[in-house]
C-alpha positions in Angstrom: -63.5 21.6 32.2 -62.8 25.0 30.8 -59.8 25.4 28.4 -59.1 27.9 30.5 -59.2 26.5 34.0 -56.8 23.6 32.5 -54.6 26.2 31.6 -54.5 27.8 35.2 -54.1 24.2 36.4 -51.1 24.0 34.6 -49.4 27.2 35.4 -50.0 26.1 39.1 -48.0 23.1 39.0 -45.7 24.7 36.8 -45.6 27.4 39.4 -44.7 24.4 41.9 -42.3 22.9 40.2 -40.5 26.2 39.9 -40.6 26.7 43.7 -40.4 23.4 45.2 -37.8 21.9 42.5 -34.5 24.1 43.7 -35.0 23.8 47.4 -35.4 19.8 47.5 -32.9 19.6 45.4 -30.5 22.1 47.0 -31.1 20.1 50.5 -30.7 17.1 49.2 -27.8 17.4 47.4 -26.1 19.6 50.4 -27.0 16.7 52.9 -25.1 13.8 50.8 -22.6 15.9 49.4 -21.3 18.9 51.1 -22.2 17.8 54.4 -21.6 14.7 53.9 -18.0 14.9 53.1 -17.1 17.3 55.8 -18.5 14.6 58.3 -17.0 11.6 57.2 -14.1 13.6 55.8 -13.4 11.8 52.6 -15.6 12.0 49.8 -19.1 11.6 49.4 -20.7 11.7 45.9 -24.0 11.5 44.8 -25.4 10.4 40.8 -28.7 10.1 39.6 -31.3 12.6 41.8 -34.9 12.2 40.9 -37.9 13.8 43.0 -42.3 13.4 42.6 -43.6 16.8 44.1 -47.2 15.1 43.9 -45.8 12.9 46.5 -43.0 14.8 47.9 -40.8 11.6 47.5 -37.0 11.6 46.1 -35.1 8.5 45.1 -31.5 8.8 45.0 -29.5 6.8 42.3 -26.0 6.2 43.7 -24.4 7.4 46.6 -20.7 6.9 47.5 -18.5 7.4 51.0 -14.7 7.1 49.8 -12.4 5.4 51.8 -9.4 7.2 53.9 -5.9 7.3 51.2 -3.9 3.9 50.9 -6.5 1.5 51.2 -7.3 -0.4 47.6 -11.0 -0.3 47.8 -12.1 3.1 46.8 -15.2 3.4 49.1 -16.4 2.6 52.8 -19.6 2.5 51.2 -21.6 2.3 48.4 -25.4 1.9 47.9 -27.5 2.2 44.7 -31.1 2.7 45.9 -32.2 5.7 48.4 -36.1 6.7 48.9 -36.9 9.6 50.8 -40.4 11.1 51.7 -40.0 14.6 52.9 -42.6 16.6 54.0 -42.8 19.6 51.0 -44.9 22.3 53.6 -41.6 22.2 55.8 -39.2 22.5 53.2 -39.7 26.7 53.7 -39.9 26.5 57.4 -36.7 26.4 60.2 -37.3 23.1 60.8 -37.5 20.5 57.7 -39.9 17.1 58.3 -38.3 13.6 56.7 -40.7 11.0 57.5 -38.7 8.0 56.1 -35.8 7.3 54.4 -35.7 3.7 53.2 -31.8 2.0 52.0 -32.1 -0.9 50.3 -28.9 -3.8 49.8 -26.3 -0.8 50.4 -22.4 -2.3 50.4 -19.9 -1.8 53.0 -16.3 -2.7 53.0 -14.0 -3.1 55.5 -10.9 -3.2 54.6 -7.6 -3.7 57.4 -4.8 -1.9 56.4 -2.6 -3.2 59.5 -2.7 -4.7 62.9 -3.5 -1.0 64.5 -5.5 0.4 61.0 -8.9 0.1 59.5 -11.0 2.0 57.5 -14.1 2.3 59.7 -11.9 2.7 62.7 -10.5 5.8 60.4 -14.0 7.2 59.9 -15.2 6.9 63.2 -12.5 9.0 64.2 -13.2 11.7 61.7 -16.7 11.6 62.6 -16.0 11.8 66.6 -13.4 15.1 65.9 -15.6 16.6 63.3 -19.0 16.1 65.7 -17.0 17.7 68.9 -15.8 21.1 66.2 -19.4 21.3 65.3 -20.5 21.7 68.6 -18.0 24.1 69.6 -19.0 25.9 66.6 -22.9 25.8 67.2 -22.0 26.8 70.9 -20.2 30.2 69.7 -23.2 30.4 67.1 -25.5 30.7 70.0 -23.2 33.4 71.9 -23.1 35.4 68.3 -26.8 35.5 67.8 -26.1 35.4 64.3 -28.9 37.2 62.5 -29.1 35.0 59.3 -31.1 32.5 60.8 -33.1 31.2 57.5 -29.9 30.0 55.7 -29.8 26.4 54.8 -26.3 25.7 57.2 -28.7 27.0 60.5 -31.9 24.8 59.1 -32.8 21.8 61.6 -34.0 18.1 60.1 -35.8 15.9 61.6 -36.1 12.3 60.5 -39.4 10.5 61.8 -37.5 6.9 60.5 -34.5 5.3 58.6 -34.4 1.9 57.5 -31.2 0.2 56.2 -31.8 -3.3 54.8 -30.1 -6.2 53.1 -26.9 -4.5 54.0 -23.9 -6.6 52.8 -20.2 -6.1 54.5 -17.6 -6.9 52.8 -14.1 -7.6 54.7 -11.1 -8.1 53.6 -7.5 -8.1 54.9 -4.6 -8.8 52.2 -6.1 -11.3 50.0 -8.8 -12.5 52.1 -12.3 -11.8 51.8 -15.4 -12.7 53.7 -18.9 -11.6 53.0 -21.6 -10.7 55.9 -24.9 -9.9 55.8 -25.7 -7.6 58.1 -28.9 -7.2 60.4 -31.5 -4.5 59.6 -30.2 -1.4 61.0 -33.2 0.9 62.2 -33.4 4.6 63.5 -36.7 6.7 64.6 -37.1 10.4 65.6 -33.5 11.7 64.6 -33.7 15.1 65.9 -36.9 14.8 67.1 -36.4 15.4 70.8 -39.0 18.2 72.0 -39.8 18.5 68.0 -36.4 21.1 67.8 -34.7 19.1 65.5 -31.0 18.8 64.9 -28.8 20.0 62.3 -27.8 18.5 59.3 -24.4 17.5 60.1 -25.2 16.3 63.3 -28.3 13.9 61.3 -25.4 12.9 59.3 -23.2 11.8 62.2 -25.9 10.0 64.0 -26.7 7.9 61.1 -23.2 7.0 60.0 -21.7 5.8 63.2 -24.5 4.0 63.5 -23.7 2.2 61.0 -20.3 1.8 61.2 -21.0 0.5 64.5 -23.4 -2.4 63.5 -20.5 -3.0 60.5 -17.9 -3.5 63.5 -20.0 -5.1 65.8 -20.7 -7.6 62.8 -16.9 -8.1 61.9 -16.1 -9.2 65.3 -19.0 -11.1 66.2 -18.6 -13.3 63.2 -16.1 -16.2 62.6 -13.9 -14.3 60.5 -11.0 -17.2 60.8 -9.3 -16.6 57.2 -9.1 -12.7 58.2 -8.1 -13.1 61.6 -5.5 -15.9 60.5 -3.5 -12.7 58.7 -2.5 -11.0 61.5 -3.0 -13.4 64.6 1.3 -14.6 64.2 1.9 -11.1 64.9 -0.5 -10.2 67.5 0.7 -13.2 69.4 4.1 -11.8 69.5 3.0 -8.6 71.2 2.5 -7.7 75.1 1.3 -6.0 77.9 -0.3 -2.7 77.3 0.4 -2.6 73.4 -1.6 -6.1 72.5 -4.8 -4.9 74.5 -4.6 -1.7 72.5 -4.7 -3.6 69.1 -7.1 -6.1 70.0 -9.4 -3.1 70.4 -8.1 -2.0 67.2 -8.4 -5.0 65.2 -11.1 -7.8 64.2 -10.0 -9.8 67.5 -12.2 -10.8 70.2 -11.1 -10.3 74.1 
């Protein structure tokens, strides 16, 4: 080959590199961290960001969702291994084409701060009030015809499928701890109904509470006697109305 044609090779991919480099990194950093946190509404932080353009795959180092004030684990969740395969040719387009997103051993805690309190219960609720804003605010959107169209905030995802493996929950109330290992959690065509898409936050939303669902699920479902044994003295004492509400609440089964 030419000295020359290696040389235009090489200002091609340098050429894609400069083009593709900002925007995957701009959406992916946007969708773990500024979306992320408004969702959730604590913190969510993201370390270590590395991306192939030849394969259009990113691997994400660390990510972190902190937990609600008062409670003495920092985070909700913590994982240390995130692969993502993104289509590149829909990175410039409205809609923008995940085909997988693969989390590997991620770690949850549960933590309960009281009979009435815990963290995921927290998060849940923050998701549920932020998702219900966001729709009022898409609705108005829609009534606004708002001619910036292109920006990242009005950009639609689509993810073809999530995986969430070897997921470990930890839960602890006082100075008990219990470990669970929790089932793999699966999710196909997020925002994929009629091929429209859905935007980020609502992606975001989707995939945490159903997370924090399987978490729950998994904390009652298991024979969490040691954790259960904290609170049960007081829970017995309750009645009518108030006790049904807690057991809801709570780690406690009907």
């Amino acid at each position: 080959m030419k000295k020359s044609h290696i040389l235009l090779g090489l200002v091609v991919i340098a050429a894609g590199v400069y083009y593709f480099t900002p925007s995957l990194s701009s959406i992916v950093s946007k969708l773990v961290n500024k979306y992320g946190s408004e969702v959730v509404g604590t913190e969510v932080n993201l370390s270590g960001f590395d991306l192939s353009l030849t394969e259009g795959t990113a691997a994400i180092g660390k990510l972190t969702v902190a937990n609600p004030a008062n409670y003495k684990q920092p985070y909700l969740f913590e994982l240390n291994n995130v692969k993502v395969k993104v289509d590149l040719k829909s990175l410039t387009s409205d809609t923008i084409i995940i085909d997988s997103i693969e989390v590997n051993h991620p770690a949850i805690y549960y933590e309960m701060l009281s009979l009435t309190q815990n963290n995921i219960k927290e998060i849940e609720n923050n998701i549920k009030n932020y998702t219900a804003r966001n729709q009022a605010q898409e609705t108005q959107q829609e009534l606004t015809a708002s001619e910036e169209t292109s920006t990242e905030s009005s950009k639609k995802v689509i993810i073809k499928k999530l995986s969430i493996s070897d997921a470990t929950l930890s839960a602890s109330a006082g100075a008990e701890n219990v470990s669970i290992a929790l089932p793999t959690i699966t999710m196909n065509n997020i925002g994929g109904s009629q091929n429209k898409g859905t935007n980020i936050p609502q992606a975001i939303a989707q995939i945490m509470t159903k997370i924090l669902s399987i978490a729950s699920e998994s904390v009652i479902s298991n024979n969490i006697d040691n954790l259960k044994s904290v609170a049960k003295e007081n829970l017995d004492n309750m009645v009518g109305d108030v006790k049904e509400r807690v057991k809801t609440l709570g780690i406690f089964k009907n």
